[in-house]
C-alpha positions as CSV (number, residue, x, y, z in Angstrom):
1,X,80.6,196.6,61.0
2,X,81.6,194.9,64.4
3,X,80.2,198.2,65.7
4,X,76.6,197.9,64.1
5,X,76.5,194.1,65.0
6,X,77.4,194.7,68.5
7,X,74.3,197.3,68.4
8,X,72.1,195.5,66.7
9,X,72.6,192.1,69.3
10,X,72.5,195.0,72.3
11,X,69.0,196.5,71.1
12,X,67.6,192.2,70.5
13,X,68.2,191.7,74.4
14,X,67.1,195.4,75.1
15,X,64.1,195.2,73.0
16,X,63.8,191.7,74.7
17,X,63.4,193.1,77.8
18,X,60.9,195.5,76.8
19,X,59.1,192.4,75.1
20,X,58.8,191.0,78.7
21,X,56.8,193.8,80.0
22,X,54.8,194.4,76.7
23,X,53.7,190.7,76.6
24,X,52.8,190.7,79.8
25,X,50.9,193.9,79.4
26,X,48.9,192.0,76.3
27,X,48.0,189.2,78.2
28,X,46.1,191.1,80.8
29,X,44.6,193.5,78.0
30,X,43.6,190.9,76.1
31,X,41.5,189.2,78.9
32,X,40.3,192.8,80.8
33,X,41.0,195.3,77.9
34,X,43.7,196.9,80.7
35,X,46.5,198.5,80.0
36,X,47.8,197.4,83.5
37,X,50.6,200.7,84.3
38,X,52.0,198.3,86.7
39,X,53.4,195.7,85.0
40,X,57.0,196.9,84.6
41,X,57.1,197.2,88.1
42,X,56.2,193.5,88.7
43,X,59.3,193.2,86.4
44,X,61.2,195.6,89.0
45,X,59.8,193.3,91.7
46,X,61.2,190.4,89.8
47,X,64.9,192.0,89.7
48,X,65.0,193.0,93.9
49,X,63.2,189.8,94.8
50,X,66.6,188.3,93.2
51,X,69.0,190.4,94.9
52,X,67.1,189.6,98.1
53,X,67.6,185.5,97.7
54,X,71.1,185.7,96.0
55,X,72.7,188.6,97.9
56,X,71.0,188.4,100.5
57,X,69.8,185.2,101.1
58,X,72.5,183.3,99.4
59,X,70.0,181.3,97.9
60,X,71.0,178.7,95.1
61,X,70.1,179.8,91.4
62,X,66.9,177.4,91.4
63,X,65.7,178.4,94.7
64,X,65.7,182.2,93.6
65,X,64.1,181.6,90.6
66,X,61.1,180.3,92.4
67,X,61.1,182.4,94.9
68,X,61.1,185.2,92.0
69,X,58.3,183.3,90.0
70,X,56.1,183.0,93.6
71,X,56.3,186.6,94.8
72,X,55.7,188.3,91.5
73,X,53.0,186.0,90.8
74,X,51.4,186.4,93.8
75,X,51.5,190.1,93.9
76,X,50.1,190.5,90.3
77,X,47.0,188.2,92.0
78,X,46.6,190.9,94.4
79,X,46.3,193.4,92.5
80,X,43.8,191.7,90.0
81,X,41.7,190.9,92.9
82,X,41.9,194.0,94.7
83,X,42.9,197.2,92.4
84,X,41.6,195.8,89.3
85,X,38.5,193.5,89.4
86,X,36.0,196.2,91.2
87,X,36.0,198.4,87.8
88,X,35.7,194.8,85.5
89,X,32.7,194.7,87.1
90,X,30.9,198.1,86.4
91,X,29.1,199.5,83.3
92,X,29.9,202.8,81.4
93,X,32.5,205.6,82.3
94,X,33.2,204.4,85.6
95,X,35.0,200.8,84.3
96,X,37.6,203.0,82.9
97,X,39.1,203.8,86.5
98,X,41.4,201.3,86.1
99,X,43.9,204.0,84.8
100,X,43.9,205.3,88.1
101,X,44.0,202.2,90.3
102,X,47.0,200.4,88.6
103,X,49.1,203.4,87.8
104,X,48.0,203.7,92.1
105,X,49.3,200.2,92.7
106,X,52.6,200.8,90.8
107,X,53.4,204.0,92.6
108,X,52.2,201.9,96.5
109,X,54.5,199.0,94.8
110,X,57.5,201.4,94.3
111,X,57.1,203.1,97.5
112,X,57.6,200.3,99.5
113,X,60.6,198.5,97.5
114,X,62.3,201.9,97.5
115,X,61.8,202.0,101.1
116,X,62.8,198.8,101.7
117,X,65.7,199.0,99.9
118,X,66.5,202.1,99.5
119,X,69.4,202.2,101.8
120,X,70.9,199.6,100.4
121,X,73.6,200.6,97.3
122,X,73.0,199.3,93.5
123,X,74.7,196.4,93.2
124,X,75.5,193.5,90.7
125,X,73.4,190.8,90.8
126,X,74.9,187.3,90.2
127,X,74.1,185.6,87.3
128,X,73.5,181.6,86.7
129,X,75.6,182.6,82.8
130,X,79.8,184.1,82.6
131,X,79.9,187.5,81.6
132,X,81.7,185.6,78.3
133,X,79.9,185.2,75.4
134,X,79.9,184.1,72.2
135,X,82.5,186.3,69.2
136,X,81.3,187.3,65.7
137,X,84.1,188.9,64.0
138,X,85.6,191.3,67.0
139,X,81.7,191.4,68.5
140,X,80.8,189.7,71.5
141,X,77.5,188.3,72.2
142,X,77.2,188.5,75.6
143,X,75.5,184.6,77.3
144,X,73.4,186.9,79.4
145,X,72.2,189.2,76.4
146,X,71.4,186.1,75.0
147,X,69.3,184.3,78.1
148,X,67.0,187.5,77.8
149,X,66.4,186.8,74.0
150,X,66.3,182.9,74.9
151,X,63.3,184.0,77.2
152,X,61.4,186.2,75.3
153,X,61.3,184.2,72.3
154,X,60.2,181.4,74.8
155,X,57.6,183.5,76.5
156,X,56.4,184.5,72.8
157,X,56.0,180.9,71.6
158,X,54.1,179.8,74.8
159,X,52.0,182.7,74.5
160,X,51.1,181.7,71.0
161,X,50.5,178.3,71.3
162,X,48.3,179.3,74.5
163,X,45.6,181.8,72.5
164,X,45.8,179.3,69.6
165,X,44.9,176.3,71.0
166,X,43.8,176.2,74.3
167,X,40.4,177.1,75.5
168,X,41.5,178.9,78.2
169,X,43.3,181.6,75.7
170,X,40.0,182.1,73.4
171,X,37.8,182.0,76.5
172,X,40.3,184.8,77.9
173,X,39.5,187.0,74.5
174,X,35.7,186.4,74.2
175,X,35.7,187.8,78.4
176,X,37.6,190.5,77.2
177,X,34.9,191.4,74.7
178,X,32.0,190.8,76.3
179,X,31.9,189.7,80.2
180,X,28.4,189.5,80.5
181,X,28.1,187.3,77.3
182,X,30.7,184.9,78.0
183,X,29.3,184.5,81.4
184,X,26.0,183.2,79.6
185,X,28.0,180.5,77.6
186,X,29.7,178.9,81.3
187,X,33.2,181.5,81.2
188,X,33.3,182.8,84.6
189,X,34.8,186.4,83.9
190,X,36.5,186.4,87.3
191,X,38.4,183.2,86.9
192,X,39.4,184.4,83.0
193,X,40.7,187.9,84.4
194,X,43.0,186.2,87.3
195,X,44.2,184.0,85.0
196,X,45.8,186.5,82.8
197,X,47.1,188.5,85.7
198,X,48.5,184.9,87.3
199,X,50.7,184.4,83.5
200,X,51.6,188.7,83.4
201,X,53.2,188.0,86.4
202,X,55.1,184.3,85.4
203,X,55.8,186.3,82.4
204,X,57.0,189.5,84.4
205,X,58.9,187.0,87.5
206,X,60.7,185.4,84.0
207,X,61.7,188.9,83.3
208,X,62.9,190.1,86.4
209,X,65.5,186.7,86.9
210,X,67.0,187.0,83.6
211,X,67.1,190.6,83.7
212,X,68.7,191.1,87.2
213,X,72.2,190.9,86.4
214,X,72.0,193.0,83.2
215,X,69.9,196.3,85.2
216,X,70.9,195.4,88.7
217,X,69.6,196.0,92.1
218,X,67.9,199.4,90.9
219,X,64.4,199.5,92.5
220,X,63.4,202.5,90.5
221,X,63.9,201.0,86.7
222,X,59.8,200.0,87.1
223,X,58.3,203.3,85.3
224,X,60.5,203.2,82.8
225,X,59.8,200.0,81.7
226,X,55.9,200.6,81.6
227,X,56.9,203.8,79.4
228,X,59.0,201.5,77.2
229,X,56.1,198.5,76.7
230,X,53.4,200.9,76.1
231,X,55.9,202.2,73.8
232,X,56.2,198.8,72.4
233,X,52.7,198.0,71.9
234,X,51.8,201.4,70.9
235,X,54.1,201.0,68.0
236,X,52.8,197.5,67.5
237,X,49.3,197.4,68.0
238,X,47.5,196.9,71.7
239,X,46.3,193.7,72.4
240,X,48.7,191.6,69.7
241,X,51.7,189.1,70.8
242,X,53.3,189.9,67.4
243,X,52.1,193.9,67.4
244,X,54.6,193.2,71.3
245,X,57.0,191.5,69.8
246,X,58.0,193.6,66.2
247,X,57.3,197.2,68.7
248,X,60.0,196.3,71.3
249,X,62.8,195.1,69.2
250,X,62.2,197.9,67.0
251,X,62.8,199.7,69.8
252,X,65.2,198.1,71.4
253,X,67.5,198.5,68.1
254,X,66.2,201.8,67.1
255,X,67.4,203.0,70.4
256,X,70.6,201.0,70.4
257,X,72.0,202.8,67.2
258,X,70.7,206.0,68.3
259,X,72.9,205.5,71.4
260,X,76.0,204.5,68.7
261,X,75.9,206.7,66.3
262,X,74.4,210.2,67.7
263,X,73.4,209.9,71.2
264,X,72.5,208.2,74.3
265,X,71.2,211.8,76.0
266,X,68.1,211.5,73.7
267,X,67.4,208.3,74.1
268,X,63.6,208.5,75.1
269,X,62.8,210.6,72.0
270,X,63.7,207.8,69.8
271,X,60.8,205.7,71.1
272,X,58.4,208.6,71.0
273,X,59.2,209.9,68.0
274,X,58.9,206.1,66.2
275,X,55.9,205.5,68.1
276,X,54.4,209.1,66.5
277,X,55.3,208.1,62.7
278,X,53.5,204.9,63.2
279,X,50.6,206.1,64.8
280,X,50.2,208.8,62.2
281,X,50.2,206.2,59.1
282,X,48.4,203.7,60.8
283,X,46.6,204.3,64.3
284,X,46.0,201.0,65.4
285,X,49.7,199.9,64.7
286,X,51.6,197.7,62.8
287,X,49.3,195.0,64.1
288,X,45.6,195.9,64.2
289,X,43.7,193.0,66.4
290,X,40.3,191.5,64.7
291,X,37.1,192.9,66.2
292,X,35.0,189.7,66.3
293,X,36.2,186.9,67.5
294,X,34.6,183.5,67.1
295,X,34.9,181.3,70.5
């Protein structure tokens, strides 16, 4: 039993952290219907732009975490304005080359942190939490496994509140559906789409601090965490916050007890398999997004 708690708290902050990137993801699809292939290495960014200010720079905990928020933030504005935004702004086929351009970006944004830091050995990365936690029976829930869950749920909430009842969040949808219609009712499509980049990369710098110690100072973890949140929002439905949310902890915890109880050398067919059932008995996901939407 202490066992299958232990797993089941391990795949929350796992799933957690593939909630970071999936949200993240959402927010950008739901403004630009783009599945931006770079977002989990804006998380990556996240995680060596902490080593650099606490190893490094021996920067204080609150210092790092801005300087984590600043760069990731600003380099998700870059590539909205420069990889992204050209194809927002054509007609037909040739809007879709946005595939291309981020998966591009990722691959430019891995090259240089690799090279950058490639000499350098993985290393722990200091953490504001003790490696202590809190016990459950003979389980130990770890502070830090907890800080990730603390953030995602936090994130989520946020996120919710934001489409729900700001103006900004339905303005962000109706672009999404229609640029050159909302531009007719005063939404400036431009403005909408950097927005969304500018709170995918808050979202992915917030994931990047808290995850640091946990994945340390590993500049090539970036791919696999766009593989797990498409995963994630393949499973529950593209362009939902709860379709993000129910897809990665399922497969945070679906991979967690897979690791337990048979084996952690087939780990990535746990995802694609889960993510096959569900896409064979419902398509859109376990959280199909409305069509219309009324602004």
């Amino acid at each position: 039993m202490d066992v299958f708690l232990s797993s089941i708290v391990a795949g929350l902050a796992i799933g957690s952290i593939y909630g970071l990137v999936g949200v993240g993801a959402t927010v950008t699809f739901n403004a630009t219907r783009v599945f931006n292939l770079a977002q989990g290495d804006l998380v990556m960014v996240g995680i060596m732009a902490s080593y650099y200010g606490l190893d490094v720079l021996k920067l204080p905990q609150s210092l790092d975490f801005l300087l984590v928020l600043a760069v990731v933030a600003l380099l998700a504005l870059i590539e909205e304005r420069t990889v992204v935004r050209p194809f927002l702004r054509r007609r037909g086929e040739g809007r879709f080359g946005w595939f291309i351009a981020t998966l591009g970006f990722a691959s430019v944004v891995e090259t240089v942190v690799r090279v950058a830091f490639g000499t350098h050995p993985i290393v722990a990365i200091p953490s504001p939490l003790p490696l202590a936690g809190i016990r459950v029976g003979d389980a130990v829930i770890g502070y830090r496994q907890l800080l990730v869950i603390g953030t995602f749920v936090t994130v989520v909430v946020l996120l919710d509140r934001f489409y729900a009842r700001t103006w900004t969040g339905q303005a962000m949808r109706a672009v999404a559906e229609d640029r050159e219609a909302a531009a007719l009712i005063a939404i400036n499509p431009d403005v909408m789409s950097r927005s969304a980049f500018l709170i995918a990369g808050i979202s992915a710098g917030l994931g990047g601090f808290v995850i640091a110690p946990i994945k340390l100072s590993d500049p090539t973890v970036g791919l696999g965490f766009t593989l797990k949140g498409f995963l994630a929002l393949a499973i529950g439905g593209f362009g939902s916050i709860r379709g993000a949310v129910t897809g990665a902890l399922a497969l945070g915890v679906c991979e967690q007890l897979f690791d337990t109880y048979v084996s952690s050398n087939y780990e990535i067919l746990v995802g694609a398999g889960l993510a096959l059932i569900v896409l064979v008995l419902r398509p859109e996901g376990l959280f199909r997004t409305t069509a219309a939407r009324s602004v």
